[in-house]
PDB file with one MODEL, atoms N, CA, C and O in Angstrom:
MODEL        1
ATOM      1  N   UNK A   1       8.546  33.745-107.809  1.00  0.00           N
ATOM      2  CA  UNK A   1       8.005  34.665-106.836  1.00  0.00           C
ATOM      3  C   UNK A   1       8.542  34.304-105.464  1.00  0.00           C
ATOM      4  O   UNK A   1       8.126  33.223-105.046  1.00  0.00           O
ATOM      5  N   UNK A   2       9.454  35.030-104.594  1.00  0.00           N
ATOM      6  CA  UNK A   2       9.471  35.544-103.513  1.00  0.00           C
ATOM      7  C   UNK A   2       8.663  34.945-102.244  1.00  0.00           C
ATOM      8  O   UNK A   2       7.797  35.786-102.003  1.00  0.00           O
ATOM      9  N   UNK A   3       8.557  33.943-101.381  1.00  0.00           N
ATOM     10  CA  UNK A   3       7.683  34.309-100.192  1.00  0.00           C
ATOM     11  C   UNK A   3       8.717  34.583 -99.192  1.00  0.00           C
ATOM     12  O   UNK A   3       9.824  34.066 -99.040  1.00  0.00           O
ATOM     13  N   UNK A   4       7.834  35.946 -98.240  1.00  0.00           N
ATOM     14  CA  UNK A   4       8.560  36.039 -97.404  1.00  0.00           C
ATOM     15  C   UNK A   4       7.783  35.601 -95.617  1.00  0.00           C
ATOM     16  O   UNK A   4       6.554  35.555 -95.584  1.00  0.00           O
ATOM     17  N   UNK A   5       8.262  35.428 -94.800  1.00  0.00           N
ATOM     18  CA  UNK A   5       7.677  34.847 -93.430  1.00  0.00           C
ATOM     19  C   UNK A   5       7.934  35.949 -92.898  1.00  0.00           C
ATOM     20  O   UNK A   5       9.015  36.512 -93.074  1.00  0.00           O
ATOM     21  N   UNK A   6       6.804  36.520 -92.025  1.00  0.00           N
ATOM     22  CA  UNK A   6       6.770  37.710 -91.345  1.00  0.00           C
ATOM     23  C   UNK A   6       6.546  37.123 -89.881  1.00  0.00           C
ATOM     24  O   UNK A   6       5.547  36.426 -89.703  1.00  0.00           O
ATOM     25  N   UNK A   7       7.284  37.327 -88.986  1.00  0.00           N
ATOM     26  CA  UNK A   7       7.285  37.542 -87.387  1.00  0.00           C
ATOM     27  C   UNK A   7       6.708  38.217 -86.810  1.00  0.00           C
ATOM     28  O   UNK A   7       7.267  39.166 -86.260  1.00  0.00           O
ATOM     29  N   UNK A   8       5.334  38.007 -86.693  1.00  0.00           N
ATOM     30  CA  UNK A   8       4.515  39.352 -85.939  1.00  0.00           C
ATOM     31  C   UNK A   8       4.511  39.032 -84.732  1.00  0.00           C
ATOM     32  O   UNK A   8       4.499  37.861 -84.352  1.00  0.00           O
ATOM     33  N   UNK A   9       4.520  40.045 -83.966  1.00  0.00           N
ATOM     34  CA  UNK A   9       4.959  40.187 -82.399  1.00  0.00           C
ATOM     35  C   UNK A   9       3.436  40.021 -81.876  1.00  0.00           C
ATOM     36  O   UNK A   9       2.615  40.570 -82.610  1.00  0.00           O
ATOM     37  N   UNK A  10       2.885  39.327 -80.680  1.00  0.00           N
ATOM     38  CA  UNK A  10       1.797  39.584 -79.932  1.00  0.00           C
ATOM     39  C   UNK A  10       0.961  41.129 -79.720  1.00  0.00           C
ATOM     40  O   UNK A  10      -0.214  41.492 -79.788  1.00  0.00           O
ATOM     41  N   UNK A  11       2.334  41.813 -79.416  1.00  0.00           N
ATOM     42  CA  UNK A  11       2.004  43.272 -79.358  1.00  0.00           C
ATOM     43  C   UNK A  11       1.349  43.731 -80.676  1.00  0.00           C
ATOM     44  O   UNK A  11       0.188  44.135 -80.749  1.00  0.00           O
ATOM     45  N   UNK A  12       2.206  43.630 -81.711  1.00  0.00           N
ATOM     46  CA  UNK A  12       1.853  44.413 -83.224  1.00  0.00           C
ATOM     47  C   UNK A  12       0.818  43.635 -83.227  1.00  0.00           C
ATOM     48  O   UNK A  12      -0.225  44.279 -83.341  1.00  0.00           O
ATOM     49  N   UNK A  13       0.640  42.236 -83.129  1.00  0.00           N
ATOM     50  CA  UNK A  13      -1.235  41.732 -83.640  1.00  0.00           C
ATOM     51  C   UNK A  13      -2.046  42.401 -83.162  1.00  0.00           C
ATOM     52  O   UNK A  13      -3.004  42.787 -83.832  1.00  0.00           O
ATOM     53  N   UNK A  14      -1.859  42.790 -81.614  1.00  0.00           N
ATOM     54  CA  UNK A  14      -3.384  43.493 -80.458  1.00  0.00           C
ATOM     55  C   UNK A  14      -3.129  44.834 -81.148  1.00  0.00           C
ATOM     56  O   UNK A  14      -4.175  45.478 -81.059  1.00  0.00           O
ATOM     57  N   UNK A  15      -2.502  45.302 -81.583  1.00  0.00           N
ATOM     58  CA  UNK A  15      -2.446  47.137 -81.895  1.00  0.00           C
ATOM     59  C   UNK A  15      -3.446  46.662 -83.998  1.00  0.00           C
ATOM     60  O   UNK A  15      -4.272  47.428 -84.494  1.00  0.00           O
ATOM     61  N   UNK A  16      -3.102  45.671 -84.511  1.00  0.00           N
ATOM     62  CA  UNK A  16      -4.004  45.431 -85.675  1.00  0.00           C
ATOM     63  C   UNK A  16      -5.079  45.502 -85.430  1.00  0.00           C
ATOM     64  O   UNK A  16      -5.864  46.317 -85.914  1.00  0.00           O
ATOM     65  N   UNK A  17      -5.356  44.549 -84.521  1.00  0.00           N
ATOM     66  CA  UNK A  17      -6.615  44.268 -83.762  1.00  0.00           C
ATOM     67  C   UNK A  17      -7.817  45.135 -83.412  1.00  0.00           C
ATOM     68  O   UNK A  17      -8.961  45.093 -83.864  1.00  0.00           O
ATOM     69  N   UNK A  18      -7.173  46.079 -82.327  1.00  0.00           N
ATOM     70  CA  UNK A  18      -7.617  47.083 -81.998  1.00  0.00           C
ATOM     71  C   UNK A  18      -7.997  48.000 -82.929  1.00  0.00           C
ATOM     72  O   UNK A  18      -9.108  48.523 -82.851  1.00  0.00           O
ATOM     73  N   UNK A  19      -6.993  48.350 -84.069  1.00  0.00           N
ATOM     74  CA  UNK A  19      -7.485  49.149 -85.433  1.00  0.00           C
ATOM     75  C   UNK A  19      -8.482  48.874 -86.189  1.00  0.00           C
ATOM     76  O   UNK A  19      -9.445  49.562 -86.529  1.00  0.00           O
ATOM     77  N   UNK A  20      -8.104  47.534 -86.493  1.00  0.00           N
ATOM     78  CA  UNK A  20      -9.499  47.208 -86.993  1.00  0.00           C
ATOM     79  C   UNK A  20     -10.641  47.269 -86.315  1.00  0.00           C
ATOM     80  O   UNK A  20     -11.676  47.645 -86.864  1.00  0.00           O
ATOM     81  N   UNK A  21     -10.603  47.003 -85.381  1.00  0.00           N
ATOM     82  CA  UNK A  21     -12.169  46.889 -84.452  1.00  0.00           C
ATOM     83  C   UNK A  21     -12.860  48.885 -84.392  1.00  0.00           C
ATOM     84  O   UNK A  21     -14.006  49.327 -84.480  1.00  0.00           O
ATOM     85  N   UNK A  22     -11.758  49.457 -84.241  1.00  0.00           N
ATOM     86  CA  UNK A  22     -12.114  51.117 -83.951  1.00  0.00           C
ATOM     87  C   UNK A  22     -12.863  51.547 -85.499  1.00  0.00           C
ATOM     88  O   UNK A  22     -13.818  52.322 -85.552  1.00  0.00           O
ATOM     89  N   UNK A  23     -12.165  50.814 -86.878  1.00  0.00           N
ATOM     90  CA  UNK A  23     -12.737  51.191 -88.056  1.00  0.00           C
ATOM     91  C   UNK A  23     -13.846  50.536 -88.268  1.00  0.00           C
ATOM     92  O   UNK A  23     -14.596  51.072 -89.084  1.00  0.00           O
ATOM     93  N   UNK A  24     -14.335  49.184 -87.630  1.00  0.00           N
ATOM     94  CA  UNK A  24     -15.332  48.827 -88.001  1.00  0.00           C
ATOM     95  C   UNK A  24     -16.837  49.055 -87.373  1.00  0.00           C
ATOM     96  O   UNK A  24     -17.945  48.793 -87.841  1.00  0.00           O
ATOM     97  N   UNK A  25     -16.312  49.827 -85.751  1.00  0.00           N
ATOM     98  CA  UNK A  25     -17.318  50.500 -84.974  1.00  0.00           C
ATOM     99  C   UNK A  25     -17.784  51.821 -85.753  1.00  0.00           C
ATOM    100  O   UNK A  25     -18.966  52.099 -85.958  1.00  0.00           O
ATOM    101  N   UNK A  26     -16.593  52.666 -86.193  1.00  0.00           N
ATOM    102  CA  UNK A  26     -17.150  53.826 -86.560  1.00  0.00           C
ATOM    103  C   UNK A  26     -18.293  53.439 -87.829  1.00  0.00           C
ATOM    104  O   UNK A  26     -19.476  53.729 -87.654  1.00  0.00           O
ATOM    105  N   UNK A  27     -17.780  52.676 -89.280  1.00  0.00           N
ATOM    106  CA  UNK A  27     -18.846  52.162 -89.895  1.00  0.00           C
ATOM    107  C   UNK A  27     -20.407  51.621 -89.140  1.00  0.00           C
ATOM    108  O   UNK A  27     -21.544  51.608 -89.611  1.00  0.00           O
ATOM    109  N   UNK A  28     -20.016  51.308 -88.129  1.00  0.00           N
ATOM    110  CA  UNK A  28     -21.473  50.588 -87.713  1.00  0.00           C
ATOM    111  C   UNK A  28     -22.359  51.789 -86.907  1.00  0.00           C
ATOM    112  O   UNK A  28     -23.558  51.987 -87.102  1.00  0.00           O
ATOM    113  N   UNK A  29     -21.733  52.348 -86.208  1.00  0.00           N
ATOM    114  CA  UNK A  29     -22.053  53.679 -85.754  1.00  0.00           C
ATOM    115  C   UNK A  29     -22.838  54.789 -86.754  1.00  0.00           C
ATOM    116  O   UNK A  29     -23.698  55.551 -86.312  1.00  0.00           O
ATOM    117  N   UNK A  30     -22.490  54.771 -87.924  1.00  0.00           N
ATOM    118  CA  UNK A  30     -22.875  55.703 -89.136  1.00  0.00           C
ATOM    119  C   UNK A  30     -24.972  55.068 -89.466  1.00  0.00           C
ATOM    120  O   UNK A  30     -25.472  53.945 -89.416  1.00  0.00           O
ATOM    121  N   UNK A  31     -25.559  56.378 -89.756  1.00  0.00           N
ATOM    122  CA  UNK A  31     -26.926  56.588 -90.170  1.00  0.00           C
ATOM    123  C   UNK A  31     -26.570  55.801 -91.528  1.00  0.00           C
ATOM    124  O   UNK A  31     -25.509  55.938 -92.138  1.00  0.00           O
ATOM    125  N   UNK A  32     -27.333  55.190 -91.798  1.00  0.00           N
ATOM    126  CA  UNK A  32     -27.620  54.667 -93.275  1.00  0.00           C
ATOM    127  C   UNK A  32     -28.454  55.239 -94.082  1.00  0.00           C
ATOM    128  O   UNK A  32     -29.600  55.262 -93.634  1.00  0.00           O
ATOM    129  N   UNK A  33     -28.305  55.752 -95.193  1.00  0.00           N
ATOM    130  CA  UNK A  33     -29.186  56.724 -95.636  1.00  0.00           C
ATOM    131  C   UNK A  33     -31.103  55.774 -96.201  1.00  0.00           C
ATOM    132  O   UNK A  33     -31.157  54.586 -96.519  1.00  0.00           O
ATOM    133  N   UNK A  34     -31.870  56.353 -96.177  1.00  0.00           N
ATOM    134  CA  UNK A  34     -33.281  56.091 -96.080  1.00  0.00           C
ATOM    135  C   UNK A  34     -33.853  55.067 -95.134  1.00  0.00           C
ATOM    136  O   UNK A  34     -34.963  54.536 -95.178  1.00  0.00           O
ATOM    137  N   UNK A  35     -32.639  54.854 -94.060  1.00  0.00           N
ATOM    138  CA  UNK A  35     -32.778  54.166 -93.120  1.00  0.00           C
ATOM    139  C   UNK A  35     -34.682  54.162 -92.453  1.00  0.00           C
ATOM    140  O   UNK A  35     -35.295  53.104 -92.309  1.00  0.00           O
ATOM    141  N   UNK A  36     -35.175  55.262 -92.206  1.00  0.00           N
ATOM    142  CA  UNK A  36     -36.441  55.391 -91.809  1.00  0.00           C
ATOM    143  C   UNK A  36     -37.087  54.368 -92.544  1.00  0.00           C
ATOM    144  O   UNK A  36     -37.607  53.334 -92.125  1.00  0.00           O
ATOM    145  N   UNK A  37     -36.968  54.865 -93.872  1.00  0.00           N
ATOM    146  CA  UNK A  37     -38.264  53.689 -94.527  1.00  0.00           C
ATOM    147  C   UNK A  37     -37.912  52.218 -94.595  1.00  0.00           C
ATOM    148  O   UNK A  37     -38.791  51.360 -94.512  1.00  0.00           O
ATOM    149  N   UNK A  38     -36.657  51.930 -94.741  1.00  0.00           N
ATOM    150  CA  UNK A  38     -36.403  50.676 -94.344  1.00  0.00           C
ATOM    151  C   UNK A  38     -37.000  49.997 -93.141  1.00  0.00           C
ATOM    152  O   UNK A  38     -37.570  48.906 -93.139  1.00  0.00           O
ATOM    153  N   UNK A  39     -36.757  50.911 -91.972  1.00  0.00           N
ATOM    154  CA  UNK A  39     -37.204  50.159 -90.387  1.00  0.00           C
ATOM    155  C   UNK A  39     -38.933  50.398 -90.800  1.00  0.00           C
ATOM    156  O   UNK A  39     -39.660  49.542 -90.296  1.00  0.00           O
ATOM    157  N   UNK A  40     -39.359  51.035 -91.312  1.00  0.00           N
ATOM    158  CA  UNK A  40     -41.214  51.105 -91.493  1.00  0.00           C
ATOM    159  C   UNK A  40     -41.350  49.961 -92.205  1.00  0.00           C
ATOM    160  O   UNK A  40     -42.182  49.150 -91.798  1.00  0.00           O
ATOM    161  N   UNK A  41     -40.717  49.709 -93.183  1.00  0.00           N
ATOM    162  CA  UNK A  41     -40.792  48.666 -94.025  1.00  0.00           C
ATOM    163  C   UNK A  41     -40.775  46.920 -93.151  1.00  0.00           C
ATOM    164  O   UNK A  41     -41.324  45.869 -93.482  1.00  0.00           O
ATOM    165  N   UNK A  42     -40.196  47.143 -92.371  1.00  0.00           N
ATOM    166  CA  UNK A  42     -39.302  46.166 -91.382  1.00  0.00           C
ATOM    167  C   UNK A  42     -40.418  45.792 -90.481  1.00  0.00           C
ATOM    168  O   UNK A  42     -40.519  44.627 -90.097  1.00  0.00           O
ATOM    169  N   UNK A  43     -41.162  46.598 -90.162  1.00  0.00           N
ATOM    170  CA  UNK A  43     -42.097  46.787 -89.200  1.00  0.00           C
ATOM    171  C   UNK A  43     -43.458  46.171 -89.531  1.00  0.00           C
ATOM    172  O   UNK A  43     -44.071  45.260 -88.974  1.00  0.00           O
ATOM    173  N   UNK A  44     -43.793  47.014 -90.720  1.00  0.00           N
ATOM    174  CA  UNK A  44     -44.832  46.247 -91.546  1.00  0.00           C
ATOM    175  C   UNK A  44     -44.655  44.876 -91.839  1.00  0.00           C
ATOM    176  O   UNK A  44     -45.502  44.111 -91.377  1.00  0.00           O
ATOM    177  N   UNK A  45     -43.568  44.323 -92.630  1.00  0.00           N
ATOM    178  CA  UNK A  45     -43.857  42.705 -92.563  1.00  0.00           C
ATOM    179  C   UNK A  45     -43.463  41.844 -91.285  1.00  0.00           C
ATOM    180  O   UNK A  45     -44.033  40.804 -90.955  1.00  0.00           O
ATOM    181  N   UNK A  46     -42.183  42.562 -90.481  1.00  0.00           N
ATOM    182  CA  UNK A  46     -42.780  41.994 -88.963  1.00  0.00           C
ATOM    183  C   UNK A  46     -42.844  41.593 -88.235  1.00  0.00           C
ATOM    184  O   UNK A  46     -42.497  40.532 -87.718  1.00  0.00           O
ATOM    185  N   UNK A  47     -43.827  43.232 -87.816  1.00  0.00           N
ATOM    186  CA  UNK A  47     -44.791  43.627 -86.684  1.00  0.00           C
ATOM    187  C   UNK A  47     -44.067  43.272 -85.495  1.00  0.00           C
ATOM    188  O   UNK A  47     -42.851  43.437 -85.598  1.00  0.00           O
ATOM    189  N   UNK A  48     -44.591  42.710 -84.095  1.00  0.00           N
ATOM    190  CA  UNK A  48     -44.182  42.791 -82.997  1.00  0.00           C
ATOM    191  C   UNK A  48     -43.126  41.956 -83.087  1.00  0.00           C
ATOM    192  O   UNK A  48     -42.454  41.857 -82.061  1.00  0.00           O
ATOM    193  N   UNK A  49     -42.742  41.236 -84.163  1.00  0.00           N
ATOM    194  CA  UNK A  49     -41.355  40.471 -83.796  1.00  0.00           C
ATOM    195  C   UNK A  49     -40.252  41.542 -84.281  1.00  0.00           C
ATOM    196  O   UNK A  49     -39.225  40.882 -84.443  1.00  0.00           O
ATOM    197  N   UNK A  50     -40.073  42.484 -84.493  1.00  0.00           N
ATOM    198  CA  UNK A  50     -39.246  43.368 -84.732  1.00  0.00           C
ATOM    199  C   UNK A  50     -39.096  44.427 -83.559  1.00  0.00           C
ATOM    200  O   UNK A  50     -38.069  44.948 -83.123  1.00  0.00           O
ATOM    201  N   UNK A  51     -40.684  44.627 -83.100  1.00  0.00           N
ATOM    202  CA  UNK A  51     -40.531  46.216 -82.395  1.00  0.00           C
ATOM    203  C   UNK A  51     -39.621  45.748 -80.960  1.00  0.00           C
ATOM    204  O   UNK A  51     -39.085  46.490 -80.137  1.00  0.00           O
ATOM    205  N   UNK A  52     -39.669  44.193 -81.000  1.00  0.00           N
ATOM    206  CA  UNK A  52     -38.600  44.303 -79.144  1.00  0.00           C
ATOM    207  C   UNK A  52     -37.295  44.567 -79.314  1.00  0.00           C
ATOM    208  O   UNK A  52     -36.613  44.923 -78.353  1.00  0.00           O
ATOM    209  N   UNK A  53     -36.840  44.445 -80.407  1.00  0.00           N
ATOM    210  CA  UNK A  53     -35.448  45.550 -80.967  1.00  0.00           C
ATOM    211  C   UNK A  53     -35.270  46.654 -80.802  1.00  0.00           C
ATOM    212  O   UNK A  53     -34.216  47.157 -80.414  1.00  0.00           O
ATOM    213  N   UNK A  54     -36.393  47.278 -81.103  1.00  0.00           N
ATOM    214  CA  UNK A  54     -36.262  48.673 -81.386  1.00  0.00           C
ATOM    215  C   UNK A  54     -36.152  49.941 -79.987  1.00  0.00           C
ATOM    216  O   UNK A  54     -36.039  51.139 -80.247  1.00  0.00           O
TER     217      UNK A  54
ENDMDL
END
């Protein structure tokens, strides 16, 4: 098997970089589905140590 050594430029890393970070905002950005009952759920066991998040 083949290895090959790749030369990545400073530039090409910050432009990876940046990609990745834009795909992993939009995921975090996204509703989670039954999200509501989760945070009720969250709430109930707890209580005021959760709600200064919210």
């Amino acid at each position: 098997m083949k290895q090959y050594i790749v030369d990545i430029t400073d530039e090409a890393l910050e432009e990876m970089l940046y990609l990745t970070t834009q795909n992993v905002k939009k995921e975090w950005t996204q509703r989670y589905r039954n999200w509501d009952l989760v945070l009720s759920q969250l709430v109930i066991l707890y209580g005021d140590r959760i709600n200064q998040y919210l």
